[in-house]
N, C-alpha and C positions, 0 to 999 in steps of 0.2 A: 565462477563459484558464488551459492549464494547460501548465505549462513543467516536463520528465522531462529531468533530468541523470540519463546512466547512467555508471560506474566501476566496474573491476573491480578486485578484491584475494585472487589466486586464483582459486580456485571459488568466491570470493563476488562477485554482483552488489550493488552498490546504485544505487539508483533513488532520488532525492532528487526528491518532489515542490516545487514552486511554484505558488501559486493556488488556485484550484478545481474540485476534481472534481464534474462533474455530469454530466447525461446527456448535455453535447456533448464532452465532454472525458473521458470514460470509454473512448471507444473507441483513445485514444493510450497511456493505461495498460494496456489490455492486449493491444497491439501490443509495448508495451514488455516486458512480461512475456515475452509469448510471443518475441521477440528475446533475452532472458539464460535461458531457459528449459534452456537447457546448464547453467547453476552449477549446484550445490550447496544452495545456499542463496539466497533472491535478498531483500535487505531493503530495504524501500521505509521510508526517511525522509520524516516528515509534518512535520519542524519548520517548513517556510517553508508550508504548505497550510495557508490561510487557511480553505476555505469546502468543506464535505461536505454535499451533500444524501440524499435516501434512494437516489436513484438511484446516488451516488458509493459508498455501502454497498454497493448489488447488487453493482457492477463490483468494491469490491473482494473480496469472497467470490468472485465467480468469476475473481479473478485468481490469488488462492490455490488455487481446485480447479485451475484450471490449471496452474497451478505444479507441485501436487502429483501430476495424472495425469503431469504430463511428468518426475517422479520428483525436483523440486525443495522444498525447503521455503520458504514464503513468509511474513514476517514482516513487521509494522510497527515502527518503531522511530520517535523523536523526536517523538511524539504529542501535541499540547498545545491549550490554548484551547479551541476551539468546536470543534474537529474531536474533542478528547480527550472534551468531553458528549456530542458526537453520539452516538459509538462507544461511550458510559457507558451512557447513556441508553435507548440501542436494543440492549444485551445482549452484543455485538458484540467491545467492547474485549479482554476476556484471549482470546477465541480469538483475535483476530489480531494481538495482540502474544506469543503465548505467554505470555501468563497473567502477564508481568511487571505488577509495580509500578509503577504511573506517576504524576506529580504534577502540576499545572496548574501 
């Protein structure tokens, strides 16, 4: 189960995941994108996102291209735990946090 608080602050969306992204729960994150796809900017916080499988990676690279055809930039922010390896692990992490420094 994956629970998407969105808030705006400006032309910034954030998107505060809960749970786990997988492939049944992939397709809410990017309804949800494509819903703040007007910001600026749209930052998806992963501090409460317990669980990433490979399929949760695909959805989010293509929530970023989406993002980014629809002229938004898409970021992750608050990365940690098993979702922070996953994203280590699989090459993934500084493209979709922009390249920040992050710490378990």
């Amino acid at each position: 189960m994956l629970t998407i608080t969105d808030r705006w602050e400006g032309p910034v969306a954030y998107l505060e995941l809960a749970g786990e992204l997988d492939l049944l729960t992939g397709v809410d994150l990017l309804a949800a994108v494509e819903k703040a796809s007007e910001a600026t900017e749209i930052l998806v916080d992963c501090h409460e996102l317990r669980f990433c499988d490979s399929s949760g990676i695909g959805t989010l690279v293509r929530a970023r291209d989406a993002a980014r055809a629809a002229g938004s930039d898409l970021r992750l922010i608050g990365v940690t735990g098993l979702v922070h390896r996953v994203l280590l692990v699989t090459g993934v992490l500084a493209e979709l946090t922009g390249g920040e420094a992050l710490s378990e």
